[in-house]
mmCIF file of the N, C-alpha and C atoms, coordinates in Angstrom:
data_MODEL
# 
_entry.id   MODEL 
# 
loop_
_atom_site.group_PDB 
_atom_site.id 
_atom_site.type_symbol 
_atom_site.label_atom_id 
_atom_site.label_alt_id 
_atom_site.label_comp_id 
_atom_site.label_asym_id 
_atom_site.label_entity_id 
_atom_site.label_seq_id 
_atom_site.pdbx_PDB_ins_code 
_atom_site.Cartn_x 
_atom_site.Cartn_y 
_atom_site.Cartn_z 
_atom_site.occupancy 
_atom_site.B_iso_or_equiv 
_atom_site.pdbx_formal_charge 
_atom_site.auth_seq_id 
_atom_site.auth_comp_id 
_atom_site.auth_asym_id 
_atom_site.auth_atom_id 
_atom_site.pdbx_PDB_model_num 
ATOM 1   N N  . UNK A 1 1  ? 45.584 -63.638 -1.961 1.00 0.00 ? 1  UNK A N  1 
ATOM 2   C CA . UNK A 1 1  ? 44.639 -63.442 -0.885 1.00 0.00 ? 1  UNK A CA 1 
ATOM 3   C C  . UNK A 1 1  ? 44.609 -64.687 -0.009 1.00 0.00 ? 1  UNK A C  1 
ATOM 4   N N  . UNK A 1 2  ? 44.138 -64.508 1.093  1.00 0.00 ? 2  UNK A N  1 
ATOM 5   C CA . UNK A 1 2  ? 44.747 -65.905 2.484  1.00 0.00 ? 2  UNK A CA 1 
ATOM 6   C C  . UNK A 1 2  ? 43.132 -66.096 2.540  1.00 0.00 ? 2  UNK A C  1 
ATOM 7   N N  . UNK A 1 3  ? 43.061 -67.320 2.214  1.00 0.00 ? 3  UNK A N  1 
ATOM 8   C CA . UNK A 1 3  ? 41.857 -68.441 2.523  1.00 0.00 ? 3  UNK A CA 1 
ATOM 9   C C  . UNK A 1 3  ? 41.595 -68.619 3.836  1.00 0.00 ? 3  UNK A C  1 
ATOM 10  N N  . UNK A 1 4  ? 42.722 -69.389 4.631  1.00 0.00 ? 4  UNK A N  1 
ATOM 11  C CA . UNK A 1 4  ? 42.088 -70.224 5.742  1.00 0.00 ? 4  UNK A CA 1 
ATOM 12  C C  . UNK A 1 4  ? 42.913 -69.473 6.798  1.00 0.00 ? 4  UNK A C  1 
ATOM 13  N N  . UNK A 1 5  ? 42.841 -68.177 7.232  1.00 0.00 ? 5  UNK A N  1 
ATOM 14  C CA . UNK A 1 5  ? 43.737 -67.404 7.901  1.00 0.00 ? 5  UNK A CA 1 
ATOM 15  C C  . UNK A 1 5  ? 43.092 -67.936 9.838  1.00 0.00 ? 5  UNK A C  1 
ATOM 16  N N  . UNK A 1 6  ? 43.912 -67.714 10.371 1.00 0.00 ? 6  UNK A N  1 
ATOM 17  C CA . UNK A 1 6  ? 43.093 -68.000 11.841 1.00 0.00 ? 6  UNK A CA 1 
ATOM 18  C C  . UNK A 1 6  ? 42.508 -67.156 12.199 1.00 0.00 ? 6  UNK A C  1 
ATOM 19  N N  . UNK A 1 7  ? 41.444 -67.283 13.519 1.00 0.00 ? 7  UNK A N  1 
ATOM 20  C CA . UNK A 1 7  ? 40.575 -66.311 13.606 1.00 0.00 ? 7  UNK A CA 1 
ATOM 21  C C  . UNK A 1 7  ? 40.825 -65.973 15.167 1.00 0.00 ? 7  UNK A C  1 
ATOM 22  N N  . UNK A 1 8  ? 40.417 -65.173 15.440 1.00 0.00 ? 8  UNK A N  1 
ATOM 23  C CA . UNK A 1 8  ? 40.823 -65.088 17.785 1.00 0.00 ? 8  UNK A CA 1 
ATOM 24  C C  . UNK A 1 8  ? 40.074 -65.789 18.384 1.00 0.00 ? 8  UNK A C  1 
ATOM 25  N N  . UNK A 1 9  ? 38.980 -66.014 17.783 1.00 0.00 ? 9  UNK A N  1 
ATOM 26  C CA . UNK A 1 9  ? 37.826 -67.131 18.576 1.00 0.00 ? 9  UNK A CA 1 
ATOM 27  C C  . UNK A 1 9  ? 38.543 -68.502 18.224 1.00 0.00 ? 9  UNK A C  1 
ATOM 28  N N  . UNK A 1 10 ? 39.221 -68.810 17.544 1.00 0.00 ? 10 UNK A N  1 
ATOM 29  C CA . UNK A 1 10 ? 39.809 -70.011 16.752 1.00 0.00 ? 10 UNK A CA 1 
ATOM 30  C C  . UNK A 1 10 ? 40.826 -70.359 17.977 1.00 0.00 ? 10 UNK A C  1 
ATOM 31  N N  . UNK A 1 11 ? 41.687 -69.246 18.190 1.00 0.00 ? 11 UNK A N  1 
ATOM 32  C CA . UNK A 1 11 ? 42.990 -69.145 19.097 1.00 0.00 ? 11 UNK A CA 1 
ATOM 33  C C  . UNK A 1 11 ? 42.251 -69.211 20.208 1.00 0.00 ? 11 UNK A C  1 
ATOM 34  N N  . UNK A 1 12 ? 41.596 -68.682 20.832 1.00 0.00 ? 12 UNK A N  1 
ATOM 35  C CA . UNK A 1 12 ? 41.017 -68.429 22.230 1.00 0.00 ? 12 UNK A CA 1 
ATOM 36  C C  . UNK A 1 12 ? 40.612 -69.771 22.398 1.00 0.00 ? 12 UNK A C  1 
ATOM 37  N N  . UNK A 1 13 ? 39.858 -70.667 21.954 1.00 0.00 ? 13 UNK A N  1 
ATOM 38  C CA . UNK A 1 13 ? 39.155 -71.871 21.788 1.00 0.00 ? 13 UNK A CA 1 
ATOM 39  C C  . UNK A 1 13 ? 40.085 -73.344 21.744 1.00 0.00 ? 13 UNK A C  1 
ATOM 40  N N  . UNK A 1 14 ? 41.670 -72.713 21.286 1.00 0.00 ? 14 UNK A N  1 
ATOM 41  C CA . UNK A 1 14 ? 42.549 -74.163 20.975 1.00 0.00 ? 14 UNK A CA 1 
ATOM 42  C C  . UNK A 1 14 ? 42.543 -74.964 22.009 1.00 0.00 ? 14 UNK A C  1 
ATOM 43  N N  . UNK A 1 15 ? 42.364 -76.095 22.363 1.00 0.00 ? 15 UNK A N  1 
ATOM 44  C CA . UNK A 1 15 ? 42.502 -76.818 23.448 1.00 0.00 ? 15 UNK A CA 1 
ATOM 45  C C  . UNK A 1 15 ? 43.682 -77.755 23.185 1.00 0.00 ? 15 UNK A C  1 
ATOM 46  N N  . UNK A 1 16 ? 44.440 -78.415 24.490 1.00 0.00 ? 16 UNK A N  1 
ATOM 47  C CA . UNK A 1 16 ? 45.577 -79.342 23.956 1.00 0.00 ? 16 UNK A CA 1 
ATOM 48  C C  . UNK A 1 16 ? 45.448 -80.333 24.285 1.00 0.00 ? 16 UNK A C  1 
ATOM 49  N N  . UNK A 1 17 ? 45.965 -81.406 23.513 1.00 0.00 ? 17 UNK A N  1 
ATOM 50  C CA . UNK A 1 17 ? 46.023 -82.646 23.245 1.00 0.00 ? 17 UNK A CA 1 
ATOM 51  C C  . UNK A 1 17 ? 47.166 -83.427 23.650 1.00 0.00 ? 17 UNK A C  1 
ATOM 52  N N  . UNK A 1 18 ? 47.054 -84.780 23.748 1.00 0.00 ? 18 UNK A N  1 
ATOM 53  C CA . UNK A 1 18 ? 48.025 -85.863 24.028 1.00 0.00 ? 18 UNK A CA 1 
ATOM 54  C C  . UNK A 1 18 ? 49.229 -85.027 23.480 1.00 0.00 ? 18 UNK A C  1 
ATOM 55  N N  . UNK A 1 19 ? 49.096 -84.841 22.292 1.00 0.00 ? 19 UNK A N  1 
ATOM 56  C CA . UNK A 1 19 ? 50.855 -84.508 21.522 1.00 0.00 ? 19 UNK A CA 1 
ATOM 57  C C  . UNK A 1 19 ? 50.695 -83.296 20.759 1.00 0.00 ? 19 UNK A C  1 
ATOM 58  N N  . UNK A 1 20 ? 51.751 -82.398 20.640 1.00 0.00 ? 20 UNK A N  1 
ATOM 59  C CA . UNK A 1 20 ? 51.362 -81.283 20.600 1.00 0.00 ? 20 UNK A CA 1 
ATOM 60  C C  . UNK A 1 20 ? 50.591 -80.926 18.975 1.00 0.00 ? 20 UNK A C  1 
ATOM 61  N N  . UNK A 1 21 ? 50.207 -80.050 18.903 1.00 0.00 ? 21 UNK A N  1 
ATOM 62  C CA . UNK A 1 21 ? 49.492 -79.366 17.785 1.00 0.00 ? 21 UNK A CA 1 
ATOM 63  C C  . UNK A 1 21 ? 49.703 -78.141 16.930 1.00 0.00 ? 21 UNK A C  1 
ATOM 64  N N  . UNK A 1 22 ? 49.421 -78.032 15.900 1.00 0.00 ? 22 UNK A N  1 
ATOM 65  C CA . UNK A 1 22 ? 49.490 -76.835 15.081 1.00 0.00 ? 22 UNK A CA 1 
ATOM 66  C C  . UNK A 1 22 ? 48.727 -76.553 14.141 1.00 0.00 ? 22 UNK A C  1 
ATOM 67  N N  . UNK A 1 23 ? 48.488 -74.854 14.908 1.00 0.00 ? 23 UNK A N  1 
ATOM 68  C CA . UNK A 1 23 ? 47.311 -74.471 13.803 1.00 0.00 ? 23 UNK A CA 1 
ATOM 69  C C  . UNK A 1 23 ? 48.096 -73.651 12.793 1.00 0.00 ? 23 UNK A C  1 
ATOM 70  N N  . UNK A 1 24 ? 47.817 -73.792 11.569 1.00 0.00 ? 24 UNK A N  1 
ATOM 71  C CA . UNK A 1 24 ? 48.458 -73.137 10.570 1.00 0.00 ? 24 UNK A CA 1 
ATOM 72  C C  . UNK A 1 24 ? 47.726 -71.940 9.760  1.00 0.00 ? 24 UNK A C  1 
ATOM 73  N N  . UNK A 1 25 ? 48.726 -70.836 9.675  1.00 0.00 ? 25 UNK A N  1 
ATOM 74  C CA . UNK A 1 25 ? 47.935 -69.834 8.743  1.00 0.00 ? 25 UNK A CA 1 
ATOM 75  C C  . UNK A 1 25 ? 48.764 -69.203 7.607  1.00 0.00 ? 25 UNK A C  1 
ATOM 76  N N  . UNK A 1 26 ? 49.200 -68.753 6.803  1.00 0.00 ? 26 UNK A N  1 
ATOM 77  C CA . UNK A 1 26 ? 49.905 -69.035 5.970  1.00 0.00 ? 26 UNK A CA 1 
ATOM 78  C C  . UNK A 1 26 ? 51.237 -67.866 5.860  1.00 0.00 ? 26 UNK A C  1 
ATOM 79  N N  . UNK A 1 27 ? 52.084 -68.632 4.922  1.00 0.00 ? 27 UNK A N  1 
ATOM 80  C CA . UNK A 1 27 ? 53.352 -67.761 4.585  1.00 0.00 ? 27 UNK A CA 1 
ATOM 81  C C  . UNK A 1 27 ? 54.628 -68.767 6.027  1.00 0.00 ? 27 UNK A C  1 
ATOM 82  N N  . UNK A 1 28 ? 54.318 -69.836 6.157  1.00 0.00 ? 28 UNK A N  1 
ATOM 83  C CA . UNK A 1 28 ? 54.926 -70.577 7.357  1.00 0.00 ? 28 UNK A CA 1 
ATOM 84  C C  . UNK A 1 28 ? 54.567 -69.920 8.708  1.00 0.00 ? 28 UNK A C  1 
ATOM 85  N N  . UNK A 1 29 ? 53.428 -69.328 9.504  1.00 0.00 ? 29 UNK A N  1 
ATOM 86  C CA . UNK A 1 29 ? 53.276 -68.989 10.578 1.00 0.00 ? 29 UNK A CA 1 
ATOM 87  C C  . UNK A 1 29 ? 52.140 -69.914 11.010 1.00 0.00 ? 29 UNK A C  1 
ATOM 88  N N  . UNK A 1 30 ? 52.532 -70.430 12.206 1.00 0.00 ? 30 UNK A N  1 
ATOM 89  C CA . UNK A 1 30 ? 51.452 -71.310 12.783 1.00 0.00 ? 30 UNK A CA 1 
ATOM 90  C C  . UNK A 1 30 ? 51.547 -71.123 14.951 1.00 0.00 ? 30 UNK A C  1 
ATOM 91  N N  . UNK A 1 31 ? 50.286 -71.443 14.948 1.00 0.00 ? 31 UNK A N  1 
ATOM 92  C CA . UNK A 1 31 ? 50.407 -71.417 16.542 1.00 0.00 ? 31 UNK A CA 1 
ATOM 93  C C  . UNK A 1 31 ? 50.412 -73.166 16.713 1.00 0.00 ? 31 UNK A C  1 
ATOM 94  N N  . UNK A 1 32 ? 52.038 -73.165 17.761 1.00 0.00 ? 32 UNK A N  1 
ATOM 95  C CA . UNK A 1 32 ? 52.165 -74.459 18.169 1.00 0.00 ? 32 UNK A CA 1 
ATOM 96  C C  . UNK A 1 32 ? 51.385 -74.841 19.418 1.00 0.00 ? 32 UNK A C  1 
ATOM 97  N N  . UNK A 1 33 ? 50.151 -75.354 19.517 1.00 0.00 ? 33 UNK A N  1 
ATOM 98  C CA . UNK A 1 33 ? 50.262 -76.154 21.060 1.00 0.00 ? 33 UNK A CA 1 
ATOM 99  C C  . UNK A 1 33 ? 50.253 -76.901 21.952 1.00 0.00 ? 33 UNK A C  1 
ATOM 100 N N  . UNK A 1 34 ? 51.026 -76.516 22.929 1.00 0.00 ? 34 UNK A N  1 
ATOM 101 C CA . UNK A 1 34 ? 51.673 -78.013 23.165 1.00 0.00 ? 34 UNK A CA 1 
ATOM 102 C C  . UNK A 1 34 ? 50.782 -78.501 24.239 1.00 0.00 ? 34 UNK A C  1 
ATOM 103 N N  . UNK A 1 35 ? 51.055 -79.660 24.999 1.00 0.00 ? 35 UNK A N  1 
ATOM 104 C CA . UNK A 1 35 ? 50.240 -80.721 25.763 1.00 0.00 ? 35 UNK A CA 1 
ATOM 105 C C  . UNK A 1 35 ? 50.044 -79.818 27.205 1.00 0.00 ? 35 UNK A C  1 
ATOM 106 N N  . UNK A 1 36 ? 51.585 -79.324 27.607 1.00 0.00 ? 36 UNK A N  1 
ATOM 107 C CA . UNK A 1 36 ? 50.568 -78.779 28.738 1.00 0.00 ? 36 UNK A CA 1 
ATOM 108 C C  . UNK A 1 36 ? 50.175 -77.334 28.546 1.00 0.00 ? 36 UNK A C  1 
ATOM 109 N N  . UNK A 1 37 ? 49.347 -76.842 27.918 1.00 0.00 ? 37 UNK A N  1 
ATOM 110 C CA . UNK A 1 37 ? 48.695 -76.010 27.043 1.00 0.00 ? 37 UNK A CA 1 
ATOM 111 C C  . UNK A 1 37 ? 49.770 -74.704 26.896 1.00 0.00 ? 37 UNK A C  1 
ATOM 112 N N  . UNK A 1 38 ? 50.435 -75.074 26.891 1.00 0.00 ? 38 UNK A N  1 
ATOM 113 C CA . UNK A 1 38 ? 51.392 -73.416 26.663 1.00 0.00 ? 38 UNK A CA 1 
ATOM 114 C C  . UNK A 1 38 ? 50.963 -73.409 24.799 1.00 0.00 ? 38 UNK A C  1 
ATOM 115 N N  . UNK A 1 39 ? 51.575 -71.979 24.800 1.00 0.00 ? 39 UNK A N  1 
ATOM 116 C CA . UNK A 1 39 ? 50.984 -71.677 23.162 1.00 0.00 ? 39 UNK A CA 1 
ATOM 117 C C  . UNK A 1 39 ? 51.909 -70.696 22.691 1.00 0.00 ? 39 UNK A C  1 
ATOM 118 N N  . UNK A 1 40 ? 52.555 -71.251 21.683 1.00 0.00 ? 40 UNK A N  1 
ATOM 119 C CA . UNK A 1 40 ? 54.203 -70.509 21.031 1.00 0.00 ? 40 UNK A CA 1 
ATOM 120 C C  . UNK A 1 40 ? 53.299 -70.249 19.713 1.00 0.00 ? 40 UNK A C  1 
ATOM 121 N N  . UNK A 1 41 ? 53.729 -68.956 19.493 1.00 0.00 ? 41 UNK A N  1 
ATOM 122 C CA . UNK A 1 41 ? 53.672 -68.750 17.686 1.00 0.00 ? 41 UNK A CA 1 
ATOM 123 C C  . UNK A 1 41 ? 55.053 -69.125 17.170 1.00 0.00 ? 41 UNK A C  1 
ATOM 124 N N  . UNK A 1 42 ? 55.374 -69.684 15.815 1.00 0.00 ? 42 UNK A N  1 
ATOM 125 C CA . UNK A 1 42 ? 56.568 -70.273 15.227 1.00 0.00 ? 42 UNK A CA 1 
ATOM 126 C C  . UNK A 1 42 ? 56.075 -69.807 13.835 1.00 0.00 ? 42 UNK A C  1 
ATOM 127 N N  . UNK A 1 43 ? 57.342 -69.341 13.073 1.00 0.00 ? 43 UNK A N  1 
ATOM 128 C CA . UNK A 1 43 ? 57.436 -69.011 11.720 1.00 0.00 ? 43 UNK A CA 1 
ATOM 129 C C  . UNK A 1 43 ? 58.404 -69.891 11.116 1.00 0.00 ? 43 UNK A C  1 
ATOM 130 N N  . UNK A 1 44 ? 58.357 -71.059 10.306 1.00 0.00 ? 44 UNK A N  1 
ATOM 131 C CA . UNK A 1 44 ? 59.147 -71.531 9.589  1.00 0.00 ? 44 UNK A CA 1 
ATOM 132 C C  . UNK A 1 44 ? 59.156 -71.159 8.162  1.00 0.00 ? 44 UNK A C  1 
# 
């Protein structure tokens, strides 16, 4: 069962930073985002 899964208010709310960021939710899927606020989902 997934604990700390993301939420849409979570996503809707990400703001970006100096260097880019990642929110993580599990099984390797995270939303990357980057500085000038674009927002990639990535599965490693």
């Amino acid at each position: 069962m997934a604990i700390n899964l993301l939420t849409d208010p979570a996503l809707k709310n990400a703001k970006p930073e100096s260097k880019d960021k990642r929110l993580l939710d599990e099984g390797g899927l995270y939303l990357l985002i980057k500085s000038n606020d674009s927002k990639w989902w990535r599965w490693d």
